[in-house]
N, C-alpha and C positions, 0 to 999 in steps of 0.2 A: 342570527347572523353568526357566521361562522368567525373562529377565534383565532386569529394567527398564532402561531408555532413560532416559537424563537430553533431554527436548525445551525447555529453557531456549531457543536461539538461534529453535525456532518457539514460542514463549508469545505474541507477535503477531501472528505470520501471519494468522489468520481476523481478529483487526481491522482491519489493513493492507486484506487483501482485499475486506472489507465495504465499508469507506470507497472503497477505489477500483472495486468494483462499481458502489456509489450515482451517484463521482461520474461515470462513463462512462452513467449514464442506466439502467442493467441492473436489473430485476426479481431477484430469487433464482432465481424458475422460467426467467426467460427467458437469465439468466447460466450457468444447468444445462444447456440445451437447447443454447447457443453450445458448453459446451466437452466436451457427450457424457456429463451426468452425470447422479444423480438429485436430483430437488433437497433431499431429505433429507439426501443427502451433505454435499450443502454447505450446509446450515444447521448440520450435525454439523461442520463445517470453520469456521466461522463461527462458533460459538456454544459449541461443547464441546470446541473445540481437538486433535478429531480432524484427522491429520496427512494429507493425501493421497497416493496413489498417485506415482511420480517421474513419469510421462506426465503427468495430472491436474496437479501440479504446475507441471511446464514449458506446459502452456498456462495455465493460471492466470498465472503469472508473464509469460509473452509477452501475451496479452489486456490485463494489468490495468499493466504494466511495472513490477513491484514491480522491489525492488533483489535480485536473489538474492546479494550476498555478503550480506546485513543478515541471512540465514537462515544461509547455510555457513561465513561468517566474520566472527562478532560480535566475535571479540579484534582484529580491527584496525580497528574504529570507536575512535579513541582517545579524540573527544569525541561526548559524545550531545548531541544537539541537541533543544531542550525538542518537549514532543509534537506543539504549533501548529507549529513548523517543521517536523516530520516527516509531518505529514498537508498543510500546501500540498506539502511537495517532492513528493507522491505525487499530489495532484490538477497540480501542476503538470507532473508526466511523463505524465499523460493528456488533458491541454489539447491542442485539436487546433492547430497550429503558426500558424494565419489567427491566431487569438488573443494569442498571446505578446506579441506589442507592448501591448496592453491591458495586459496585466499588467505589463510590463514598467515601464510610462507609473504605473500604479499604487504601483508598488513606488516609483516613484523620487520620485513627488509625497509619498510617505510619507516618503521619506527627507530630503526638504528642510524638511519641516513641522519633524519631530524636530530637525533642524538649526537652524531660525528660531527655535525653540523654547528652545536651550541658550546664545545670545547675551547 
């Protein structure tokens, strides 16, 4: 008999991936065709929390630049950081690099308002 698998540390992967497929511009069909899949797989990866193949996987993760210890090693995230942070830091590690100062310029004019704010 076959042994269940505890998949707690992937229970978000196929979100993770969703969000950073969208925010890289990618279709489901046209994100299946980039990394050699079919695109039911990855809507089963996406949607049913089927787990991928470890090949499938590692381009997944290299295309999309998830974090892979947030999959292999969730006990050493000691703080979780609320979900808004955890979806910028994922569109912000697919931001193409021309961009960064924008955001950067953004974050910081946020962070002064909050500041005038508590005077």
């Amino acid at each position: 008999m076959r042994k269940e698998r505890n998949k707690v540390p992937f229970t978000s992967f196929g979100v993770d991936l969703k969000q950073a497929r969208k925010a890289l511009g990618y279709t489901q069909k046209a994100f299946a065709e980039e990394i050699g899949i079919d695109p039911r797989y990855l809507a089963n990866i996406e949607n049913s929390g089927s787990l991928p193949s470890l090949p499938i996987f590692y381009e997944i993760i290299h295309l999309c630049k998830l974090p892979v210890e947030r999959y292999f090693f969730p006990d050493i995230e000691t703080k979780r950081e609320s979900p808004e942070r955890e979806r910028t830091t994922l569109k912000l590690n697919v931001c193409p690099e021309k961009y960064i100062s924008i955001i950067e310029g953004a974050i910081d004019a946020a962070i002064k308002l909050d500041g005038a704010g508590k005077a």
